[in-house]
NUDO-717998 format. One record per residue: residue number from 1; x, y, z of N, C-alpha, C in turn. Coordinates in steps of 0.1 Angstrom, whole numbers, plus 2048, in hexadecimal, padded with zeros to 3 digits. Layout:
N
KELO    nr   n.x   n.y   n.z   ca.x   ca.y   ca.z   c.x   c.y   c.z
KELO   NUM     X     Y     Z      X      Y      Z     X     Y     Z
...
***
This chain:
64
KELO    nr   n.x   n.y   n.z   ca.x   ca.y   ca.z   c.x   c.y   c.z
KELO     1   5F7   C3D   BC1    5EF    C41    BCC   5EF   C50   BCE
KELO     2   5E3   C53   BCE    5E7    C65    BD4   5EA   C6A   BDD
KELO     3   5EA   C76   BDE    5ED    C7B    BEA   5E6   C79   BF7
KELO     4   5DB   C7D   BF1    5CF    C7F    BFE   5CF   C6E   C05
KELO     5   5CC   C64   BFA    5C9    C55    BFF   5DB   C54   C09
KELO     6   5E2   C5B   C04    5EA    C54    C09   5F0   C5D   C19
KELO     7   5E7   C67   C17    5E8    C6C    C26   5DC   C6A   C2D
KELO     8   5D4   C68   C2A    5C6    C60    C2D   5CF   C52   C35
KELO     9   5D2   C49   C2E    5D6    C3F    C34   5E1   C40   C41
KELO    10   5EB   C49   C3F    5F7    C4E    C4B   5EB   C4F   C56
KELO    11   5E1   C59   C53    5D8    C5B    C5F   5D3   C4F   C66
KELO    12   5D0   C44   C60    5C8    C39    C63   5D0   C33   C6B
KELO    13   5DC   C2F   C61    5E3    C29    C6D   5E9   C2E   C7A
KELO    14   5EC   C39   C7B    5F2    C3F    C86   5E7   C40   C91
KELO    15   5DB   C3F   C8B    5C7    C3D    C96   5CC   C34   C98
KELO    16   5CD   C2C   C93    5CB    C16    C95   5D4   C18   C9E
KELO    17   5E2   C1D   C9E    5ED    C16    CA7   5E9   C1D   CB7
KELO    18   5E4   C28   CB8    5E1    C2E    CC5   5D6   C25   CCC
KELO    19   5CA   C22   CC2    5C1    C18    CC5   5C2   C0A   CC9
KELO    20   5B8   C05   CD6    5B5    BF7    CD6   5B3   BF0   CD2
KELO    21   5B6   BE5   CD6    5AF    BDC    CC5   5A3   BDA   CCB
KELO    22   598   BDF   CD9    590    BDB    CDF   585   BEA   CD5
KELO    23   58E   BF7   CD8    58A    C06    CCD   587   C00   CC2
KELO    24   591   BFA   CB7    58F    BF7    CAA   587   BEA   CAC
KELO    25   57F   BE2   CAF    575    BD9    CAF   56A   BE2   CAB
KELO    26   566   BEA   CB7    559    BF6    CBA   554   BFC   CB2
KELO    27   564   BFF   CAC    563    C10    CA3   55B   C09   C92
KELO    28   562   BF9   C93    55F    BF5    C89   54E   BEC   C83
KELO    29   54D   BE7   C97    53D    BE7    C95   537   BED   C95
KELO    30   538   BFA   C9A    531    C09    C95   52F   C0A   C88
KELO    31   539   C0B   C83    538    C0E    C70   52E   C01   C6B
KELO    32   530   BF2   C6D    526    BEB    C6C   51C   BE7   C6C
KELO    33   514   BEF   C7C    508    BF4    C78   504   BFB   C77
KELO    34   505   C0D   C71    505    C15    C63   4FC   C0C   C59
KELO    35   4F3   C0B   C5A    4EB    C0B    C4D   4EE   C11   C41
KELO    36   4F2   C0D   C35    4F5    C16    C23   4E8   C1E   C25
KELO    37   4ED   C27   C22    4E0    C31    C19   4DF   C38   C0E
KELO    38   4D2   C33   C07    4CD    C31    BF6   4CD   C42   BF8
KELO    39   4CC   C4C   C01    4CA    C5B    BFE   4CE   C60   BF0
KELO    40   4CA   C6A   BE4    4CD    C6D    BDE   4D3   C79   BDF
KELO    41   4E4   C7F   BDC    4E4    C8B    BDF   4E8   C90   BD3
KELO    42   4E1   C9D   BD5    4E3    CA7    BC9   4E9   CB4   BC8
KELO    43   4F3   CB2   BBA    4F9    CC3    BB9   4F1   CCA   BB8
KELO    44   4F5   CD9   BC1    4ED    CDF    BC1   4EE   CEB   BB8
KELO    45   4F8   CEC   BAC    4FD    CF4    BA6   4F4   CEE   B92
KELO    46   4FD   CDC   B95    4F7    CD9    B87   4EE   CCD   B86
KELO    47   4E6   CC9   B93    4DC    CC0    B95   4DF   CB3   B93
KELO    48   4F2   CB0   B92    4F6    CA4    B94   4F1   C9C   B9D
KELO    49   4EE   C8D   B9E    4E9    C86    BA8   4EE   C7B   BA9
KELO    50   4F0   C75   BB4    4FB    C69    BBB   4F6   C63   BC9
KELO    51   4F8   C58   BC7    4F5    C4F    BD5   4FE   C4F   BDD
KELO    52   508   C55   BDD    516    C58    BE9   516   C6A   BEB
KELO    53   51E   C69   BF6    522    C78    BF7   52D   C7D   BF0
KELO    54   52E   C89   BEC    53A    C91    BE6   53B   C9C   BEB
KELO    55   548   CA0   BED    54C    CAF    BEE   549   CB8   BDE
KELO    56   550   CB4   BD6    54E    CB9    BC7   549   CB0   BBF
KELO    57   541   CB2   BB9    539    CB5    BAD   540   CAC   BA3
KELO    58   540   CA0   BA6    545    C99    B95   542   CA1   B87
KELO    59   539   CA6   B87    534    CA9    B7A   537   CB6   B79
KELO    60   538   CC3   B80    539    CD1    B7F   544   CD5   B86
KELO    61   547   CD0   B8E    555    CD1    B97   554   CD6   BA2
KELO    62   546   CDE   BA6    541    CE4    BAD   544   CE1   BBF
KELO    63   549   CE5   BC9    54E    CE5    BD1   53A   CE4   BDD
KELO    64   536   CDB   BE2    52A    CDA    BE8   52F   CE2   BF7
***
């Protein structure tokens, strides 16, 4: 596991434990209705294109 997932995760839990379980119900029907979106985004360095967001650039490494 790497670094980041695995400080990523420390964060989550240490939210959850401060949180309600009435907060984490909310927080989590919120994200549920979030609609996916088909958006296409594109690098803007090597005209890579993806249906998710990225910071870098699968393809060029390119920092967006």
């Amino acid at each position: 596991m790497g670094l980041v997932r695995k400080g990523d995760n420390e964060q989550q839990r240490k939210r959850m434990a401060k949180m309600s379980m009435r907060d984490q119900m909310m927080e989590r029907a919120a994200q549920e209705r979030q609609a996916p979106t088909r958006d296409e985004i594109k690098c803007h360095s090597c005209g890579f294109k993806a249906h998710y967001q990225f910071i870098r650039c699968p393809e060029c490494n390119e920092v967006q």
